[in-house]
C-alpha positions as CSV (number, residue, x, y, z in Angstrom):
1,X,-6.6,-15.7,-23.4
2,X,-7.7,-15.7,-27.3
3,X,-5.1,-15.9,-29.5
4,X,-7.3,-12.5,-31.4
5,X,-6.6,-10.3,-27.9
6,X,-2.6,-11.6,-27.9
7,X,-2.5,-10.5,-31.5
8,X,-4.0,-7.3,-30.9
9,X,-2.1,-6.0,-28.0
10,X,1.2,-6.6,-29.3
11,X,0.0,-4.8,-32.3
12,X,-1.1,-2.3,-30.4
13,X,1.9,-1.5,-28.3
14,X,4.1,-2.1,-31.6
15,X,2.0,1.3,-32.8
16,X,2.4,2.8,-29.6
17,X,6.1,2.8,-29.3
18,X,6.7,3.5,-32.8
19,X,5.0,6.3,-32.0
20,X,6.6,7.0,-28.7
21,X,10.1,6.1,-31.1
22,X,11.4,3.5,-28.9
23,X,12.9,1.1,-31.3
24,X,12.5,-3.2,-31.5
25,X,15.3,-5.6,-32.6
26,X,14.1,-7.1,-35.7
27,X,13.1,-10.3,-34.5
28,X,10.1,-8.4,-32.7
29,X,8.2,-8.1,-36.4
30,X,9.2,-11.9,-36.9
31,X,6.5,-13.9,-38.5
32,X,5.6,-17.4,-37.9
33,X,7.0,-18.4,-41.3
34,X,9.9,-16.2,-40.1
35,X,10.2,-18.2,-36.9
36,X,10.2,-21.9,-39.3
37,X,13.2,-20.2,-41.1
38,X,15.1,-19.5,-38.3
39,X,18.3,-21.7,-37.5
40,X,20.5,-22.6,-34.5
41,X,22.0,-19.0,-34.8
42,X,19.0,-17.7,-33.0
43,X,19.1,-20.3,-30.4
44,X,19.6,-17.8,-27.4
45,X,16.3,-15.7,-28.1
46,X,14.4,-19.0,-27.8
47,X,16.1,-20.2,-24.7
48,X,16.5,-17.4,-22.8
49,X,12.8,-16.4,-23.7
50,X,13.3,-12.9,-25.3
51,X,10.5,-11.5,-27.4
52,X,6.6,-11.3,-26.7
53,X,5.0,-12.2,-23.7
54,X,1.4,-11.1,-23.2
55,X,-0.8,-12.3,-20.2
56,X,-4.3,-11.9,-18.4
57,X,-2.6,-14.1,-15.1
58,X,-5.8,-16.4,-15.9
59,X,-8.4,-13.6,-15.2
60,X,-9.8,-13.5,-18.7
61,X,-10.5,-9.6,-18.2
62,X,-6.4,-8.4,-20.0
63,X,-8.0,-4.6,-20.4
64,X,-8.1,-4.8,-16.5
65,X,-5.5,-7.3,-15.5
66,X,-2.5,-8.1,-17.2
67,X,0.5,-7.1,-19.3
68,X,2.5,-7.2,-22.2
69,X,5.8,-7.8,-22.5
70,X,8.9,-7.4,-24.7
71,X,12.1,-9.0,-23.3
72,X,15.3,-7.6,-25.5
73,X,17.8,-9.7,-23.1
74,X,18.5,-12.3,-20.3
75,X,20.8,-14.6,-19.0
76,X,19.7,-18.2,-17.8
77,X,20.2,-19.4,-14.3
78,X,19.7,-23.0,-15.2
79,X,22.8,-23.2,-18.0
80,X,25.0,-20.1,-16.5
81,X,28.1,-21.6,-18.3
82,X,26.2,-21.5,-21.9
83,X,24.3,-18.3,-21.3
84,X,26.7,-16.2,-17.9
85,X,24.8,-13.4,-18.7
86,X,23.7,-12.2,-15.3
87,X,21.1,-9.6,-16.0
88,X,17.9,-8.9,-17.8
89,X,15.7,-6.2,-19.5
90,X,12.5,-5.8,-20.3
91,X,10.0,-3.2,-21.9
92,X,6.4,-3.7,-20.0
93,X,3.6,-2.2,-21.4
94,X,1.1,-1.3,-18.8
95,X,-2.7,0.2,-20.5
96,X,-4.3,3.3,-19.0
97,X,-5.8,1.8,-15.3
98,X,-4.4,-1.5,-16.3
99,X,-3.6,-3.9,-13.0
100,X,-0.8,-6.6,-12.0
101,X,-1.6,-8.7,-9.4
102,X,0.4,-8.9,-5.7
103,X,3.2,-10.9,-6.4
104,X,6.8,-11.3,-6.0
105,X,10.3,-13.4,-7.2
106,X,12.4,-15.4,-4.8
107,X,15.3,-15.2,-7.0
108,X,15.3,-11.8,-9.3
109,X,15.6,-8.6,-7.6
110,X,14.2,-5.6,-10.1
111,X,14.3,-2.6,-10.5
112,X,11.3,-0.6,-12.3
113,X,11.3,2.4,-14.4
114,X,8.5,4.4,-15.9
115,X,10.2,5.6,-19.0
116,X,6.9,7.7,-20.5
117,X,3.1,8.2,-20.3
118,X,1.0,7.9,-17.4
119,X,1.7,7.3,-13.6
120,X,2.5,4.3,-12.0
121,X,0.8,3.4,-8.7
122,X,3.0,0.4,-7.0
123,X,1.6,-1.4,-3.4
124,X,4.5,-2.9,-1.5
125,X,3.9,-5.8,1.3
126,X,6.5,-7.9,2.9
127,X,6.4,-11.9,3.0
128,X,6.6,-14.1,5.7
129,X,10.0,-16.0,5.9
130,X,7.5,-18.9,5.8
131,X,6.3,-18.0,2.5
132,X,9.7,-17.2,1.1
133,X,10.6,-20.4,2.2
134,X,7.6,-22.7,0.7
135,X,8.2,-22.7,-3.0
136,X,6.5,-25.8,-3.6
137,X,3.3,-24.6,-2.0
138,X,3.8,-20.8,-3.6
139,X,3.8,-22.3,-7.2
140,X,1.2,-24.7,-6.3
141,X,-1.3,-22.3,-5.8
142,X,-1.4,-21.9,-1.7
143,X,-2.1,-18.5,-0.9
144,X,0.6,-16.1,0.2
145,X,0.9,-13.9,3.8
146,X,1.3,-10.0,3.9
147,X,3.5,-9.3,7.5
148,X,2.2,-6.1,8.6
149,X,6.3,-4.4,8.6
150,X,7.9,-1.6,7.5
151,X,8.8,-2.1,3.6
152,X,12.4,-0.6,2.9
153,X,12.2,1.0,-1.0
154,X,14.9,2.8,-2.8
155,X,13.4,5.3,-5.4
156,X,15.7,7.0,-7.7
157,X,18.4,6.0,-5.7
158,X,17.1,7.4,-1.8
159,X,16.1,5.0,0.4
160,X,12.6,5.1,1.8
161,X,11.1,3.1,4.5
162,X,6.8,3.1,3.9
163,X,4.5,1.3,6.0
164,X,2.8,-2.0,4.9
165,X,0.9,-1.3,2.1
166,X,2.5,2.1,1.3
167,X,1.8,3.4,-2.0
168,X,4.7,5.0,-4.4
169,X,3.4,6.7,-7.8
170,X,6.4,6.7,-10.1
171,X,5.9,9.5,-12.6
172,X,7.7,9.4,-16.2
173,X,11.6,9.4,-15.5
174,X,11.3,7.5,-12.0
175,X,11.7,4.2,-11.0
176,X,11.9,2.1,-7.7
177,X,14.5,-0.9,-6.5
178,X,12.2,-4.2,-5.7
179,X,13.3,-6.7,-3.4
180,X,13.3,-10.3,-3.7
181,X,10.5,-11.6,-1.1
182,X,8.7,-8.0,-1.6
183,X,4.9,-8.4,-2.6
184,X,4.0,-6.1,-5.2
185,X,1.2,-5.1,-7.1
186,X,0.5,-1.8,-9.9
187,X,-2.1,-0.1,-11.7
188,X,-1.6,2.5,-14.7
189,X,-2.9,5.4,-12.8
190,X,-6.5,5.8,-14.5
191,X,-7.1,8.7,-16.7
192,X,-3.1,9.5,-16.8
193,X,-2.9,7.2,-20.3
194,X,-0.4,4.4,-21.0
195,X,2.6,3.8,-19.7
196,X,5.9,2.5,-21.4
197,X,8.1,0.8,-18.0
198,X,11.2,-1.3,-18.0
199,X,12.7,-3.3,-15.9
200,X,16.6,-4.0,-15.0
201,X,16.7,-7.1,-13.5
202,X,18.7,-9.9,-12.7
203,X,18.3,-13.1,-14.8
204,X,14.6,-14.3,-14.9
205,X,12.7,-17.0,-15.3
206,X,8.9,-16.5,-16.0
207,X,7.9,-20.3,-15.2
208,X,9.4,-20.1,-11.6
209,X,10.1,-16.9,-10.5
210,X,7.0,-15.4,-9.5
211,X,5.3,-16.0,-6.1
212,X,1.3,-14.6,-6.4
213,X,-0.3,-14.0,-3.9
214,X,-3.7,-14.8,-4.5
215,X,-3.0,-17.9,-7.2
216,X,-3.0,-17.0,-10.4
217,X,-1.1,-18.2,-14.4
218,X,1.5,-16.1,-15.3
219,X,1.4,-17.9,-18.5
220,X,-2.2,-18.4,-19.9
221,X,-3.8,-21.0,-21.7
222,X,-4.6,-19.7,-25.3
223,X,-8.0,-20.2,-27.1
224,X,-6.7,-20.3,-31.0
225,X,-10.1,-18.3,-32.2
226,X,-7.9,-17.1,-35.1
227,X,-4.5,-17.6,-36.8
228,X,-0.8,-16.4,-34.9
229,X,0.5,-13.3,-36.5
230,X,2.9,-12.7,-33.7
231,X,4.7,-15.0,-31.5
232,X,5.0,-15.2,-27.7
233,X,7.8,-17.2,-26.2
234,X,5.5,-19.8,-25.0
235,X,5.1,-20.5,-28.8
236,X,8.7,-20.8,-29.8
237,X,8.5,-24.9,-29.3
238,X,5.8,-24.9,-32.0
239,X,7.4,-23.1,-34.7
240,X,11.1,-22.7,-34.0
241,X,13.1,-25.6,-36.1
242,X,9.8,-27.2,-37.0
């Protein structure tokens, strides 16, 4: 992605939920000379990898596919006894038709909640226990397997059982229980405007929790085509204690 599109959608979704008046902690308006100022105080938001995250997956087309992220919390599975918490949260920002690909976490379950805008279309699949079991190949790029099963869902708290590649619209106020091992993909119902989600999850990790199934970079390579106004996680090494 260039760096101008990263700076421009989290300025853009800054706008939108002031407008929607859904707070940010401060350190979502840090600067980059913020970020060399900071000390060991804030040592959890780099670790744990709160903040900004804004992807394309690689497609270099973000007004169609991707996302941007705002993570206010999260535990860490790989240093439980520094960091025990055991949950997550996130704000995802999904743009009017906007698209993530299939994909899905061995080790966070999730649940999603449209908290204002548009509707949400979500696609379930279930995987293979093969694919669940081949983590090496799944972040190495080999492509998943859809099973052609029943896909048990829990929206608002009611189970559901949906054929393969049922189709849920989650309308502002609902939200839907994802499974570890569950292939799932979205799109911002087009023409319904943009949506605010949020997802409750269980500790995450970004750079080995997610399964896709056609392969694809949930972090992107950046193109510096003009300066950083607003950091992503993935630029926290650069700036943080520097």
């Amino acid at each position: 992605m260039k760096r101008s599109e990263i700076n421009h959608a989290i300025e853009y979704v800054m706008k939108k939920l002031e407008e929607a008046k859904f707070p940010l902690p401060p350190f979502a308006f840090y600067t980059p000379e913020d970020w060399k100022k900071a000390d060991e105080s804030e040592q959890e938001i780099v670790d744990n990898m709160l903040g900004w995250d804004v992807t394309d997956f690689g497609e270099g087309d973000f007004k169609n596919i991707g996302l941007t992220v705002f993570t206010f919390r999260n535990g860490n599975f790989h240093d439980k006894k520094k960091y025990p918490k055991p949950y997550a949260e996130k704000m995802l920002y999904v743009m009017d038709g906007q698209i993530l690909p299939y994909h899905y976490h061995w080790y966070k379950g999730e649940d999603i909640i449209n908290r204002g805008g548009g509707e949400l279309e979500i696609t379930l699949y279930n995987c293979s226990p093969e694919d669940f079991a081949d983590q090496e190949g799944g972040r190495g790029g080999k492509q998943g397997t859809f099973l052609d099963t029943d896909v048990e869902a829990v929206i608002d708290g009611k189970k559901q059982t949906l054929p393969a590649g049922g189709k849920v619209i989650l309308k502002p106020g609902q939200s839907i229980s994802v499974k570890q091992g569950q292939y799932h993909t979205w799109q911002a119902v087009p023409g319904k405007g943009d949506i605010i989600l949020f997802e409750v999850s269980m500790t995450n990790d970004d750079h080995v929790d997610n399964r896709f199934y056609e392969p694809k970079k949930r972090i992107p390579d950046v193109n510096e085509d003009e300066a950083v106004r607003h950091l992503m996680f993935a630029d926290y090494k650069d700036y943080y204690l520097k």
